[in-house]
Each structure stands twice: as structure tokens, then as C-alpha cells.
C-alpha positions as YAML, in Angstrom:
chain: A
units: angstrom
residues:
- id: 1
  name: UNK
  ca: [0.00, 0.00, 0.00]
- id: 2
  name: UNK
  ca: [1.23, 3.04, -0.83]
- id: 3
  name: UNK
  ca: [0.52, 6.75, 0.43]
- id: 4
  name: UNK
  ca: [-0.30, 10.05, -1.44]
- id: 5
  name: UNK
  ca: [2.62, 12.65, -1.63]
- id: 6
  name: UNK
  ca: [0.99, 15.87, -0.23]
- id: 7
  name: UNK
  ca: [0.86, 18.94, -2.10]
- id: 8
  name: UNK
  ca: [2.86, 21.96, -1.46]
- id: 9
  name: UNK
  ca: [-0.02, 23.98, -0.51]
- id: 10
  name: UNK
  ca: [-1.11, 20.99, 1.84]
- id: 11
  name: UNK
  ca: [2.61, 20.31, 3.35]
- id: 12
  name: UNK
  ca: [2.64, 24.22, 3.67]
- id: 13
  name: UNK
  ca: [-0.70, 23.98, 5.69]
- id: 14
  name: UNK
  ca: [0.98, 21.00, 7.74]
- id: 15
  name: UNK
  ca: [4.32, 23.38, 8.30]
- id: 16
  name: UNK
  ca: [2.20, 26.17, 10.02]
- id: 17
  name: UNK
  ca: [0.77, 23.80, 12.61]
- id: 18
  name: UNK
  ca: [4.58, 22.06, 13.29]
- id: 19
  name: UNK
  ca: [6.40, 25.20, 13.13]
- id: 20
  name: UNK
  ca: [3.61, 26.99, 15.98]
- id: 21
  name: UNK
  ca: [3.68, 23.78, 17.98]
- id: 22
  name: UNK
  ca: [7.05, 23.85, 17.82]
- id: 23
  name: UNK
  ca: [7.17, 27.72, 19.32]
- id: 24
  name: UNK
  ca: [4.89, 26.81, 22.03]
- id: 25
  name: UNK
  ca: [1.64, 28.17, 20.64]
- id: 26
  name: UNK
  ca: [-1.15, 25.96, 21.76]
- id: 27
  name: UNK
  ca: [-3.99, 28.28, 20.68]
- id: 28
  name: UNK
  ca: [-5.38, 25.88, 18.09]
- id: 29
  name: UNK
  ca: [-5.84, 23.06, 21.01]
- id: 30
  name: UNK
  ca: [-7.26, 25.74, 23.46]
- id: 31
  name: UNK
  ca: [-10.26, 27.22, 21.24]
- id: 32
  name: UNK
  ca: [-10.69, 23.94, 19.88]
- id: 33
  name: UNK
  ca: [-11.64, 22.50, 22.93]
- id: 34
  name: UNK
  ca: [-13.21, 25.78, 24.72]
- id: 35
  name: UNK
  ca: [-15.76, 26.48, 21.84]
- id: 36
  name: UNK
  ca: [-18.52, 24.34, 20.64]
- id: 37
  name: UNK
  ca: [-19.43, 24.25, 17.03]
- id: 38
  name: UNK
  ca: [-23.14, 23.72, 15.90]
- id: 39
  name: UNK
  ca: [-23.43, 20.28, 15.74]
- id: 40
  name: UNK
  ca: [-24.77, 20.51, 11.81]
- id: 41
  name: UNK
  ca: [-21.28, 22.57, 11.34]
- id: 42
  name: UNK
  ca: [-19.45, 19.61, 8.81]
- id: 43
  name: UNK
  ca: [-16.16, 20.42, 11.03]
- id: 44
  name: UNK
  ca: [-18.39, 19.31, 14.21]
- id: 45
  name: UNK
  ca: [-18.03, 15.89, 13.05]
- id: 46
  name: UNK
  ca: [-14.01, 16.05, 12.06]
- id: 47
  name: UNK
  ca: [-11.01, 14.19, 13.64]
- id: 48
  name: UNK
  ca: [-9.23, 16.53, 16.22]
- id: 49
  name: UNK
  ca: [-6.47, 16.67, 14.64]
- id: 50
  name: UNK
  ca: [-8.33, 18.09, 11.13]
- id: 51
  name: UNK
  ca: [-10.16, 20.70, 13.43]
- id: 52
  name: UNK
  ca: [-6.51, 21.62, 15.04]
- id: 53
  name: UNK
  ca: [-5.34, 21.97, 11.42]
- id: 54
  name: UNK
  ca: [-7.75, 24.22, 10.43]
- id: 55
  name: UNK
  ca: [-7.96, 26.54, 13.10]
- id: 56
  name: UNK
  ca: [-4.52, 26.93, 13.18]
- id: 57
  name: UNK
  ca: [-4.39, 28.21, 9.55]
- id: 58
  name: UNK
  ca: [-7.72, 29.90, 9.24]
- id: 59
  name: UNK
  ca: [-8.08, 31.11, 13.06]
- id: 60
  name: UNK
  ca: [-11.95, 30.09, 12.67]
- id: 61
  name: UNK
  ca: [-13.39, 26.88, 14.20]
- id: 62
  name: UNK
  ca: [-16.41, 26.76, 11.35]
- id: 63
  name: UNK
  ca: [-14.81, 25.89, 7.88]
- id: 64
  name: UNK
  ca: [-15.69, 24.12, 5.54]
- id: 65
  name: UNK
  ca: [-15.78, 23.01, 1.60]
- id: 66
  name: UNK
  ca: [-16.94, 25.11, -1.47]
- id: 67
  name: UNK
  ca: [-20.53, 23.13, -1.88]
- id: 68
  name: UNK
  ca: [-21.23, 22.41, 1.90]
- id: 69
  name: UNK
  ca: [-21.39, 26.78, 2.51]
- id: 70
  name: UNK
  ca: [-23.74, 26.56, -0.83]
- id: 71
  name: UNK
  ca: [-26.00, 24.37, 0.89]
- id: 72
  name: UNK
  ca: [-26.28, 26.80, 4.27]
- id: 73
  name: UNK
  ca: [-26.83, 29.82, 1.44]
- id: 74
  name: UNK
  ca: [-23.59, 31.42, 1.49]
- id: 75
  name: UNK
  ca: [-20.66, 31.84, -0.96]
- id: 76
  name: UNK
  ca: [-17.44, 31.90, -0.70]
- id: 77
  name: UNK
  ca: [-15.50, 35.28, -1.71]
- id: 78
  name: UNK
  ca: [-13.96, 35.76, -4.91]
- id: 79
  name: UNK
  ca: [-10.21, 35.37, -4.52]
- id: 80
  name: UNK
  ca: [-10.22, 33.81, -1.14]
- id: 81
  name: UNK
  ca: [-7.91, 31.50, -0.14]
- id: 82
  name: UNK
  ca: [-8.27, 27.60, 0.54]
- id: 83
  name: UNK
  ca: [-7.33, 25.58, 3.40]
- id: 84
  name: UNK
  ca: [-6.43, 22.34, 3.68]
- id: 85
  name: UNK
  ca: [-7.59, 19.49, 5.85]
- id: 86
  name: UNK
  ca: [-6.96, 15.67, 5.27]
- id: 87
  name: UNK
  ca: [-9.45, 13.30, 4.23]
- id: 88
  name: UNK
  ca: [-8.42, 9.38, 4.31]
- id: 89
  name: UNK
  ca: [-8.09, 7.28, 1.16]
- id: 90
  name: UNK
  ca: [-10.58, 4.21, 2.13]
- id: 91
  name: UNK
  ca: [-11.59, 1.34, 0.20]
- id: 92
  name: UNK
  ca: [-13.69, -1.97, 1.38]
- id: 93
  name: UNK
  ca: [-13.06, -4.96, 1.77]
- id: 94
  name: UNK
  ca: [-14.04, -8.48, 3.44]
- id: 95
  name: UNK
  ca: [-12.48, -9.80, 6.27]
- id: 96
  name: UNK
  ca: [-12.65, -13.78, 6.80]
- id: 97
  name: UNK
  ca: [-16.00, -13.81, 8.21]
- id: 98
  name: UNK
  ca: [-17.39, -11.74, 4.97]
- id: 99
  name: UNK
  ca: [-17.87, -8.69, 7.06]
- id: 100
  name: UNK
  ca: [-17.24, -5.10, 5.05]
- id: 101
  name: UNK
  ca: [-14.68, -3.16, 6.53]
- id: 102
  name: UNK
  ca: [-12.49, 0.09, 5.33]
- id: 103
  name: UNK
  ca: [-8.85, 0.11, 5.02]
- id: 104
  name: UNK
  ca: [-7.33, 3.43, 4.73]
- id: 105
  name: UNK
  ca: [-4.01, 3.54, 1.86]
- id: 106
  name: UNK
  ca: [-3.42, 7.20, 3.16]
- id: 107
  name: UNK
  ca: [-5.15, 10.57, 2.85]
- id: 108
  name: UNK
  ca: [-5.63, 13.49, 0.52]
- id: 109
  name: UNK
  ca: [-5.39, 16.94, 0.71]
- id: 110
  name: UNK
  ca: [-8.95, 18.31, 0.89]
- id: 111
  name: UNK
  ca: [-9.76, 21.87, 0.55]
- id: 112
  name: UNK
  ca: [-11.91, 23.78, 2.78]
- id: 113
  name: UNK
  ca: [-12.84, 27.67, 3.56]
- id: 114
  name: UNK
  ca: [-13.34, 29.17, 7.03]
- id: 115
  name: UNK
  ca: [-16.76, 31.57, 7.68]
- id: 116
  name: UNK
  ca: [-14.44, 34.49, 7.26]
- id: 117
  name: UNK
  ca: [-13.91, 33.76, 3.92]
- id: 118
  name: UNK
  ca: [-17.79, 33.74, 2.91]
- id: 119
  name: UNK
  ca: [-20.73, 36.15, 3.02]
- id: 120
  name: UNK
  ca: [-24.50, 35.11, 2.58]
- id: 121
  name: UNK
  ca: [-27.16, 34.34, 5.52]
- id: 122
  name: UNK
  ca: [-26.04, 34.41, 8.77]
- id: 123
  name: UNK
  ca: [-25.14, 30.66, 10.46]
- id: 124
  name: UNK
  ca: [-25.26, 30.20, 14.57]
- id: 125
  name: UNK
  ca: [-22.67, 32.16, 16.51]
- id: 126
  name: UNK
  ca: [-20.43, 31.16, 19.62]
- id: 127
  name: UNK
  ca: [-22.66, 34.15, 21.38]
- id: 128
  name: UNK
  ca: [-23.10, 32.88, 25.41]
- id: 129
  name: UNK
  ca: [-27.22, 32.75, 26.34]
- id: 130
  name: UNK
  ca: [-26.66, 35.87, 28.75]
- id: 131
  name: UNK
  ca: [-25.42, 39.15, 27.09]
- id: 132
  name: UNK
  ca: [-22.73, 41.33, 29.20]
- id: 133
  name: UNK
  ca: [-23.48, 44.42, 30.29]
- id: 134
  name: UNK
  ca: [-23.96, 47.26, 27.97]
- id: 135
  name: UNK
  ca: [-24.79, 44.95, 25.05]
- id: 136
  name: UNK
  ca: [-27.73, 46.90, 24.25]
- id: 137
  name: UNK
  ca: [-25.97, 50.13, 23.96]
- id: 138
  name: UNK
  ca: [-23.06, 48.51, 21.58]
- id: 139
  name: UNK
  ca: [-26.02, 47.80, 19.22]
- id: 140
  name: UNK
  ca: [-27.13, 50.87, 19.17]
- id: 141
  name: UNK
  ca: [-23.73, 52.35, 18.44]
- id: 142
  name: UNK
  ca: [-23.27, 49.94, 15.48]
- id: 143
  name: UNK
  ca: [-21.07, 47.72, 16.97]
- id: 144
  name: UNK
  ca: [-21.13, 44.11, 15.68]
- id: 145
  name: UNK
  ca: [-19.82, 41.33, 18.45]
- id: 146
  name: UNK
  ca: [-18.88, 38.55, 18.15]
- id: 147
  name: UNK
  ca: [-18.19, 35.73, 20.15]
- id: 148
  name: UNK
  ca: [-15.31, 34.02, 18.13]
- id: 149
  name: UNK
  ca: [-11.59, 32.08, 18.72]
- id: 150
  name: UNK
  ca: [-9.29, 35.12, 18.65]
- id: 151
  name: UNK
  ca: [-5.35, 34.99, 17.69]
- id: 152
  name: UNK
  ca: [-3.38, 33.91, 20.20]
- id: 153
  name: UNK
  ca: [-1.71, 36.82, 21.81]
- id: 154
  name: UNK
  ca: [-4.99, 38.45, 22.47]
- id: 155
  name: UNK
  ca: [-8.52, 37.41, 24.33]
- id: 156
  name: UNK
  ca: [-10.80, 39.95, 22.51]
- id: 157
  name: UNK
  ca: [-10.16, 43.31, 20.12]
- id: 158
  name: UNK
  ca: [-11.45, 46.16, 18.25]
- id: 159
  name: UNK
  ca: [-11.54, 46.87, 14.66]
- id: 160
  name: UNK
  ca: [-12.59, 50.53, 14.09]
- id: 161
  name: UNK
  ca: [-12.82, 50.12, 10.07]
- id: 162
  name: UNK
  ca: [-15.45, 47.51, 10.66]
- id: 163
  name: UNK
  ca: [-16.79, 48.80, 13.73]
- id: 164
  name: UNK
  ca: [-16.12, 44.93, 14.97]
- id: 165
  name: UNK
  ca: [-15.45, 43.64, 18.48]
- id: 166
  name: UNK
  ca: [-14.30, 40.00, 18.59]
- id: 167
  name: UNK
  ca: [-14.01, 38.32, 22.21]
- id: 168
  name: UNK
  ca: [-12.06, 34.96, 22.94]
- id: 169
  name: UNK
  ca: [-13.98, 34.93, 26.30]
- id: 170
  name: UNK
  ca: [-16.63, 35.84, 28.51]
- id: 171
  name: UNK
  ca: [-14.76, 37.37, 30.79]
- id: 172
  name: UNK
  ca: [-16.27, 40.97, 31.90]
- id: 173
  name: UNK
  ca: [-13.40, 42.78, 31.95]
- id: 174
  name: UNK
  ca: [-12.25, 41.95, 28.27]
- id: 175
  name: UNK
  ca: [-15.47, 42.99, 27.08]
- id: 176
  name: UNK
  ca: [-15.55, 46.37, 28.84]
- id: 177
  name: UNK
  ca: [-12.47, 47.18, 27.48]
- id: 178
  name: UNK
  ca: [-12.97, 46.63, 23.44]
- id: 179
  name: UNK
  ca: [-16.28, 48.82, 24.39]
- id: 180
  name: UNK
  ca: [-14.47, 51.55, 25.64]
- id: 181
  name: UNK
  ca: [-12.03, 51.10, 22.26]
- id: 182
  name: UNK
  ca: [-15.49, 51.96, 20.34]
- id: 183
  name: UNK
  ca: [-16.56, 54.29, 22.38]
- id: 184
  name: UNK
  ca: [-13.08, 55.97, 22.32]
- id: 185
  name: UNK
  ca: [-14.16, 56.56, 18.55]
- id: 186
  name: UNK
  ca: [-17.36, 57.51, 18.78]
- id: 187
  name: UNK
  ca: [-16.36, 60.37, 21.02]
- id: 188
  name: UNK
  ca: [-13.40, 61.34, 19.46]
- id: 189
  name: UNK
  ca: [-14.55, 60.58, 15.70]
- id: 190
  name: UNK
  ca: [-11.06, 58.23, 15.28]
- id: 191
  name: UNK
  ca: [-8.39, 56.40, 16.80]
- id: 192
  name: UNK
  ca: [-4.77, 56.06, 16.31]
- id: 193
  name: UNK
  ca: [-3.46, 53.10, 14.62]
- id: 194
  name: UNK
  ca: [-1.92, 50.10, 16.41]
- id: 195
  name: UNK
  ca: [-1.67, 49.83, 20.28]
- id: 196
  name: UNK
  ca: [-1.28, 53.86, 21.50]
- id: 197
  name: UNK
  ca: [-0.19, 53.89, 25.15]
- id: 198
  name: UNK
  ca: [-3.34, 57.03, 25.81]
- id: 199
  name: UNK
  ca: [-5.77, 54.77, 24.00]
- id: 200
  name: UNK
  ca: [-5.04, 51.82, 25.99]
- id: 201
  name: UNK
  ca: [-4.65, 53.43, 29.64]
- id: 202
  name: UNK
  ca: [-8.26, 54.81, 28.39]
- id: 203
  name: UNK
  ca: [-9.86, 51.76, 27.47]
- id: 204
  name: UNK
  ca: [-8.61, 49.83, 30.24]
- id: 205
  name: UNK
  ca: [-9.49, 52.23, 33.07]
- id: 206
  name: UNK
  ca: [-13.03, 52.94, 32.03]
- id: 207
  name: UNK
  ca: [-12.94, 48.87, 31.99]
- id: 208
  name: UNK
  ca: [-11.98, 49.31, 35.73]
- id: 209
  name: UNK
  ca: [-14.71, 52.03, 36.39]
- id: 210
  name: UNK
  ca: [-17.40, 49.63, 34.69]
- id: 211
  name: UNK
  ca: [-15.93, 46.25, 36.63]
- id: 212
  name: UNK
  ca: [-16.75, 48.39, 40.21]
- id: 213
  name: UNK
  ca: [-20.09, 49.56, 38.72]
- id: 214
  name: UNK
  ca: [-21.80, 46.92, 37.88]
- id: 215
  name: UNK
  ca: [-20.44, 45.13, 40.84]
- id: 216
  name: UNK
  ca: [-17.93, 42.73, 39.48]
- id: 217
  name: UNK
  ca: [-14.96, 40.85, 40.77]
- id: 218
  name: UNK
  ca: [-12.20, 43.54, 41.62]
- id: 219
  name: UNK
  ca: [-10.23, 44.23, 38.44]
- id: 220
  name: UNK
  ca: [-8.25, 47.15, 40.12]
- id: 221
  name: UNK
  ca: [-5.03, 45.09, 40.14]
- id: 222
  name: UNK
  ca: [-4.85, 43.63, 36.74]
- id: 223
  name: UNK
  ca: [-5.97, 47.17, 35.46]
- id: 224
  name: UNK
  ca: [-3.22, 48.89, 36.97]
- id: 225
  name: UNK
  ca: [-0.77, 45.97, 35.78]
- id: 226
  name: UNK
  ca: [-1.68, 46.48, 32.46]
- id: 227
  name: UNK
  ca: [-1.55, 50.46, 32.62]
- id: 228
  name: UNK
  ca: [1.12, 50.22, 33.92]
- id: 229
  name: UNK
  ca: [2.92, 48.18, 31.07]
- id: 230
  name: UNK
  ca: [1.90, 51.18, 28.57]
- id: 231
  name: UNK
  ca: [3.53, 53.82, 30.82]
- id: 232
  name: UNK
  ca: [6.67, 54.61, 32.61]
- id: 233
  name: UNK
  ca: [4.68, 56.43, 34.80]
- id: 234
  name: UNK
  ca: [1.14, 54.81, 35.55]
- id: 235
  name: UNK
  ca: [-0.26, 57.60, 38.04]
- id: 236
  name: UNK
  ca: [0.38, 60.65, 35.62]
- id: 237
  name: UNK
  ca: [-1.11, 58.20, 32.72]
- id: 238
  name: UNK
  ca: [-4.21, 57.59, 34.84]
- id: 239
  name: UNK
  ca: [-4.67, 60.90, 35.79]
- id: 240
  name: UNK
  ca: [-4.52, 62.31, 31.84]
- id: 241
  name: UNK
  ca: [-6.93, 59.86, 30.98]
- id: 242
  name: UNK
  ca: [-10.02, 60.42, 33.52]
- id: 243
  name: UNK
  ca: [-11.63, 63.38, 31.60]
- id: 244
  name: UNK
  ca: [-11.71, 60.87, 28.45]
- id: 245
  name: UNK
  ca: [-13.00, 58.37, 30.44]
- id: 246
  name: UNK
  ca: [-15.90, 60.28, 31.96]
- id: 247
  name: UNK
  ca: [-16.65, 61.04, 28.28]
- id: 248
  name: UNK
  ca: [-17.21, 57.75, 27.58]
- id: 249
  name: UNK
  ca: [-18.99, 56.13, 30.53]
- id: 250
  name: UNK
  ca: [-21.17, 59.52, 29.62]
- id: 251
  name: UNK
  ca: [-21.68, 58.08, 26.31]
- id: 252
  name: UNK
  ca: [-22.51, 54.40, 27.77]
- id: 253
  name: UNK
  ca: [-24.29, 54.80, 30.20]
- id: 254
  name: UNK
  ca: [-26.21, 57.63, 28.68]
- id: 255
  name: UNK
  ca: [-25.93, 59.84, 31.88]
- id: 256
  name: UNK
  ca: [-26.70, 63.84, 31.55]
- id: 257
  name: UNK
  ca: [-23.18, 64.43, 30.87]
- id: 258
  name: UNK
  ca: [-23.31, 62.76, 27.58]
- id: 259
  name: UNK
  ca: [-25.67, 65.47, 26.47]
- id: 260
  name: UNK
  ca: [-22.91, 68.17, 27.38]
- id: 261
  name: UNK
  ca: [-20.54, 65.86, 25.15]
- id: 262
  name: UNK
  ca: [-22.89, 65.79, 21.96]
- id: 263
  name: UNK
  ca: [-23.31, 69.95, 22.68]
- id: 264
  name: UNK
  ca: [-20.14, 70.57, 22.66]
- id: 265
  name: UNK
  ca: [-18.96, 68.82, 19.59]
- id: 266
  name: UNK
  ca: [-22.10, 70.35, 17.52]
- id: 267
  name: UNK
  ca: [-20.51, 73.87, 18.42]
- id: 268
  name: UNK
  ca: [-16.99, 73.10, 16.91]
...
């Protein structure tokens, strides 16, 4: 019996999953095994090992082939790029007491494309039963969320050109932050590119502010952690930020201050 020689593109696939084994990113096995799929998702049914492989190129748990996102009414993009899981090479045969069984020769290279990759109706979402605080007012700013495997050296983020927040968890705290991202732009019209030391000592203490609100564990200590890894000088930092971040609990929790904001910025 012999075995099928990959493809490039499918050895190339297999590289990306040695070489971030190999550099201790375990990412792939963590959202694996942290998020369900829909049970009618075709990747619900795949080896481990296939689901591992295509997370770790695609970042997305749902993929899956050209025809099967036809049959849930959606298409995939022109020029997107394929994936590639493995699918065995099986063929029957009778074993001594005439009973059919499958013998696998190897596999093939089988191509498949993750959600990201497609547009059409929407499919179920990783979205927990009970919505975090402030949910409401992110929809009414715009703000799609979604409950999705994030890369690995992040647990949620915010993508102002898309008006997108992506979280990794359920965690409060995470949430609150990426909220205060977008409401950072609301108030201010835009953001600076990449991961601004102001923008971030913003976000994260108006995460802080809405963790004590609403009466959540303390998140004092990781806030000022964080803060603190953004500035030399945490305290000034902190103290810079507050009128910001009264702008934009004004703006989320739609206290009399926020009509001051919207005042002010009609007169400019």
C-alpha cells in the first residue's frame, strides 16, 4: 500500500501547525476545545487533529468546503484562499467472516474555507445565552460582536474600520475594554493606529470604572498591571486619561453628561 505525496499547498498547511507547535503556541488546542461548534457545522463531526489543522491556519473553528457553505446559502469570496484538511483514502473490503470493513491507503489533501472567507445568511454564533453588560448600547452604536476564537496573543479586540469587536472569552473585563475602544471613537470621531499607550490606559481604566459599577470581581489590580505596562509612569497616565474616560462612561451609560458631550462637539 502506498501513500499520497501531499501537495505543497497541503505540506505548507501542515508546516504552520509544526512550526507553531514547535514555538509553544497551543492556541489551536485551546479554542478547539473551549468552543462548541453547531453540531450541523461539517467540522463538528471532524477528527481533532483536522479541526486543530484548520484553526490553526484559518483562526476560525467553522470551515468548511466550497458546496457544503452553498448548501447553508452562502458563498465563498472571490479570490479567497483555501485551506487544507486531510481526508483518508478508504476502500472496502471483506475480512474472513465476509464482514465489510475500510482500510485506509493514506489521505488526501482536501480543501476547505473558514466563515471568514464567505458572506450570505447568517449561520449560529459562539454568542453565550446571557449578554454582558452594555450589550444593548453597543447595538445601538453599530457595533457588531462577536463571540469568536481570537489569535493567540490576544482574548478579545477592536476593529474601528469595521466597527467589529471579537471576544475569545466571557470574561467581563475583556469585554468592557474593546467597548471603551469603540466608544473611544465615537467620542473622538477616530483612533490612532496600532496599540497607543493614551488609547489603551483609556480603554482599560473605564474597563476598571465599569468592573466596580456593575459590581464585578475587583479588576483594580490587573488594570493597573496592564496600565502600567503602557507607561513609565502609571499615576500621571491615569490621571490624563479620567476626563476621556468620563466622556465615555457619559456616552454608555447615557448619563446627563453625555448630552454636554454631543453639545459641545455640535458647536466646533
Amino acid at each position: 500500500m502506498s501513500t499520497r505525496k501531499l501537495s505543497d499547498k497541503a505540506q505548507a498547511a501542515l508546516d504552520v501547525v509544526i512550526q507553531k507547535f514547535k514555538s509553544n503556541n497551543l492556541s489551536a488546542f485551546v479554542n478547539v476545545l473551549a468552543f462548541q461548534l453547531d453540531p450541523n457545522a461539517p467540522a463538528a463531526s471532524w477528527s481533532f487533529g483536522n479541526q486543530i489543522l484548520a484553526f490553526t491556519q484559518s483562526e476560525q473553528l467553522d470551515n468548511r468546503g466550497y458546496r457544503q457553505w452553498q448548501k447553508v446559502k452562502r458563498q465563498v469570496k472571490k479570490g479567497a484562499k483555501a485551506i487544507f484538511i486531510f481526508s483518508p483514502l478508504t476502500f472496502k473490503v471483506e475480512d474472513e467472516n465476509g464482514k465489510e470493513k475500510h482500510i485506509c491507503t493514506g489521505f488526501k489533501a482536501t480543501p476547505v474555507f473558514s466563515i471568514e472567507d464567505t458572506e450570505g445568511d447568517p449561520l449560529p454564533s459562539y454568542t453565550p445565552a446571557t449578554l454582558p453588560p452594555l450589550a444593548d448600547v453597543a447595538a445601538k452604536m453599530g457595533i457588531d460582536v462577536k463571540y469568536c476564537p481570537v489569535p493567540a496573543d490576544r482574548l478579545g479586540d477592536y476593529t474601528p474600520s469595521l466597527e467589529r469587536i471579537r471576544l475569545g472569552t466571557k470574561e467581563e473585563a475583556i469585554w468592557f475594554h474593546e467597548l471603551a475602544h469603540a466608544a473611544h471613537k465615537k467620542v473622538d470621531g477616530q483612533l490612532k493606529r496600532g496599540e497607543n499607550a493614551s488609547q489603551e490606559t483609556i480603554a482599560e481604566l473605564s474597563a476598571a470604572v465599569l468592573m466596580e459599577l456593575y459590581g464585578l470581581r475587583d479588576h483594580t489590580g490587573n488594570a493597573w498591571k496592564y496600565i502600567s505596562h503602557y507607561n513609565a509612569d502609571p499615576l500621571t497616565a491615569i490621571m490624563k486619561a479620567t476626563s476621556k474616560v468620563g466622556e465615555i462612561l457619559a456616552l454608555l451609560l447615557n448619563t446627563p453628561e453625555n448630552t454636554l458631550i454631543n453639545t459641545k462637539k455640535d458647536t466646533i
